[in-house]
Every structure is written in C-alpha cells, then in structure tokens.
N, C-alpha and C positions, 0 to 999 in steps of 0.2 A: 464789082461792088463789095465783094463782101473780103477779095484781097485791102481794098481800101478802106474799109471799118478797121479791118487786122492791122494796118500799119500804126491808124489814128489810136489805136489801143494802146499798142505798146510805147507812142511815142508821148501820151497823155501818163501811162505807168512808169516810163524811163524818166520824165521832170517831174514829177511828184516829190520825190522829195527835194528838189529842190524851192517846192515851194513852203516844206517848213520848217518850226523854228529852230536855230541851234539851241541845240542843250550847254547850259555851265557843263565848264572838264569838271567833272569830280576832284574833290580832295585842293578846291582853289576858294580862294574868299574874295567878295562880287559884291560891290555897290550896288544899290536898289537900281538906279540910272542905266548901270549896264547890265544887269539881267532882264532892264526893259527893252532896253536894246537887242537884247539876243534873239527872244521870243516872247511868247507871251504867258508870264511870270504873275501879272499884278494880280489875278487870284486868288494864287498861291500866295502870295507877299502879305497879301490880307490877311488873306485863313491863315498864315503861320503868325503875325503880328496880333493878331485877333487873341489867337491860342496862347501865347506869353504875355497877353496882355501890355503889348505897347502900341503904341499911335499906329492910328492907319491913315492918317492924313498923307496928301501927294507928297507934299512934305519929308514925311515920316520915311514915307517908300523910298524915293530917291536917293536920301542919304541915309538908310541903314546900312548895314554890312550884314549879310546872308555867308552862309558856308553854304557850298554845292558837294554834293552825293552822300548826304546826310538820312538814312532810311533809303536809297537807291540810286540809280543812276541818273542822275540828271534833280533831283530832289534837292529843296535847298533848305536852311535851318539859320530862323533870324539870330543874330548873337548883340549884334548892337545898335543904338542910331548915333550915327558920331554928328557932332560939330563941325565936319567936315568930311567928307568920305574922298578918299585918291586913288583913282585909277594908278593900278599899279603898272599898267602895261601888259600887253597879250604874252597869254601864259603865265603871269606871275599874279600873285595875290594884290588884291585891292586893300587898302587898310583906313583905318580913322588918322586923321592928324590932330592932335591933342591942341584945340584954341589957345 
C-alpha cells in the first residue's frame, strides 16, 4: 500500500508541470491573443492596462501588444493597442500593422 501511494506521488509531481502555463520568452513582444493562449495572463493584462490607463475591454486585451520579462521573468508590460496586432511567428516578435 504504501509502495503504491509512493509511486501515485511522484507520478502526480512528475506531470505537474505539465499542467501549467507557459510563460512569454523574455525580451519577445506578444499579442494580447497569444499570451491568452499561453497561460493565464488576463489578470495581468487588466492590472497592467488598468495601471496605464488604457481599455480593458476583450477587445482591448486581444489586440494589444505587451512586452514579456518587463520587471521579471515571464512578466509582461502593455506598450500598445494596435489596429491590428500579427502574430509574428514562434520565437519572433509579434507587432501592430499600421491600418
């Protein structure tokens, strides 16, 4: 009994983190959209729009542009809401596309 608690232990501590969220790479710029995607961000996204004072509508969030490892790792910093936000592709920077 108590070898088969020991196993269900470490096999519940061995996927743990798989079950949470990724973090923004540091030092990358991220669509509201896809840091929803990553983990769970909208929060954050709030509290940091709240604090510069721009929109927090669903809206707002999805197509702003955040910088990641802004104040730490995995931390992100609103810089703008575009008219468009583009996935730039895994690894590279996301940007506004100028309407």
């Amino acid at each position: 009994m108590v070898k088969l608690s020991a196993i269900s232990l470490a096999v519940v501590c061995a996927l743990s983190p798989l079950a949470e969220a990724a973090a923004c790479k540091n030092g990358l710029y991220y669509c509201g959209y896809n840091l929803l995607k990553k983990g769970k961000y909208q929060n954050e996204m709030i509290a940091e729009n709240k604090r510069l004072g721009a929109p927090t509508d669903k809206y707002s969030l999805w197509y702003s542009l955040y910088y990641c490892g802004a104040g730490g790792d995995g931390w992100i910093r609103y810089i703008t809401t575009c008219d468009q936000c583009v996935d730039g592709g895994s690894g590279k920077n996301d940007y506004c596309r100028l309407a």
